[in-house]
C-alpha positions in Angstrom: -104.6 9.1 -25.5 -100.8 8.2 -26.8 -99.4 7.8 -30.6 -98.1 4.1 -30.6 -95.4 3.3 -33.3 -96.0 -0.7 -33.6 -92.8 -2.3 -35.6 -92.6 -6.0 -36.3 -89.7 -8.1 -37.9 -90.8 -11.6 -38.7 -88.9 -14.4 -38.6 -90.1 -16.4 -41.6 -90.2 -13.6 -44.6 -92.3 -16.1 -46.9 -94.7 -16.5 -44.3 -98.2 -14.4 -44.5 -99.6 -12.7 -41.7 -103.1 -11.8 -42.5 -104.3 -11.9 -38.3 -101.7 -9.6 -37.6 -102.6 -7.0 -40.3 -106.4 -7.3 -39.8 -105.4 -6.9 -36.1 -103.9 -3.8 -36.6 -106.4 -2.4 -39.0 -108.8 -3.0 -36.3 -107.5 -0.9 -34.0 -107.1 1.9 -36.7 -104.3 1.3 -36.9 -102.4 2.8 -40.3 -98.9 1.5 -42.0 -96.4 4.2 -42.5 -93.6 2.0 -43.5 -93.5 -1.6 -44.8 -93.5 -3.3 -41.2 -94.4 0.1 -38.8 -97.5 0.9 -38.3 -99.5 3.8 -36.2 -102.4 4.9 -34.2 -103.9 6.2 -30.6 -105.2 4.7 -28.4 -105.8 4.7 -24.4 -103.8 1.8 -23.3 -100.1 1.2 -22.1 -96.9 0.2 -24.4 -97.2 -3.3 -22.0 -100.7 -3.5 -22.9 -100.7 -3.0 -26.9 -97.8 -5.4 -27.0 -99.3 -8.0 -25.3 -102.2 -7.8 -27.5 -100.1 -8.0 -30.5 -98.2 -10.8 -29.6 -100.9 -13.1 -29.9 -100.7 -12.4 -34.0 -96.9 -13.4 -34.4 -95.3 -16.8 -33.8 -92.8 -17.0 -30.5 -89.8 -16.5 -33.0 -90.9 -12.8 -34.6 -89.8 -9.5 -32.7 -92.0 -7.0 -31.7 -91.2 -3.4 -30.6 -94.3 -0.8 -29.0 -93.3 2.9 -28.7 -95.1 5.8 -27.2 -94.3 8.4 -29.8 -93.8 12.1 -28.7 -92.4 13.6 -31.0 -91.0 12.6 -35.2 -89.7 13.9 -37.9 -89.9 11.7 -41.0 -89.5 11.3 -45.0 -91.2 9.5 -47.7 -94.1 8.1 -45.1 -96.8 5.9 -47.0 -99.1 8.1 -45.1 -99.4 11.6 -43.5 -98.5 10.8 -39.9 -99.6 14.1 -39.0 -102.8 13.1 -39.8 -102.7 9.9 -37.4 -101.2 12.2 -34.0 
């Protein structure tokens, strides 16, 4: 099981993304800043990206990390609680 740290920029800022964020509620995942979001899960950095993609449109970035280790401040949740 890995921590994944899913971050998103999105191109068009006015633009809503409700598929996204019910996409990554259902994987449990949790927001611990306004566009980074974590959970576990058994899968590959490749493979939780490419499932997110299909959420975004072709001109949003999207960055997948296997998270190790952090130190952070000022969370909107406990991320100890998530690892």
């Amino acid at each position: 099981m890995a921590l994944f740290l899913v971050s998103y920029d999105l191109d068009k800022p006015e633009k809503d993304y409700p598929k996204l964020i019910d996409a990554l509620k259902a994987v449990g995942a949790q927001r611990v800043l306004y566009s980074e979001w974590m959970f576990n899960a058994d899968n590959t950095a490749v493979q939780v990206r490419d499932h997110f993609k299909a959420f975004i449109d072709g001109d949003d970035h999207l960055l997948v990390v296997v998270v190790s280790d952090w130190a952070s401040r000022h969370t909107m949740v406990d991320i100890s609680k998530i690892a």
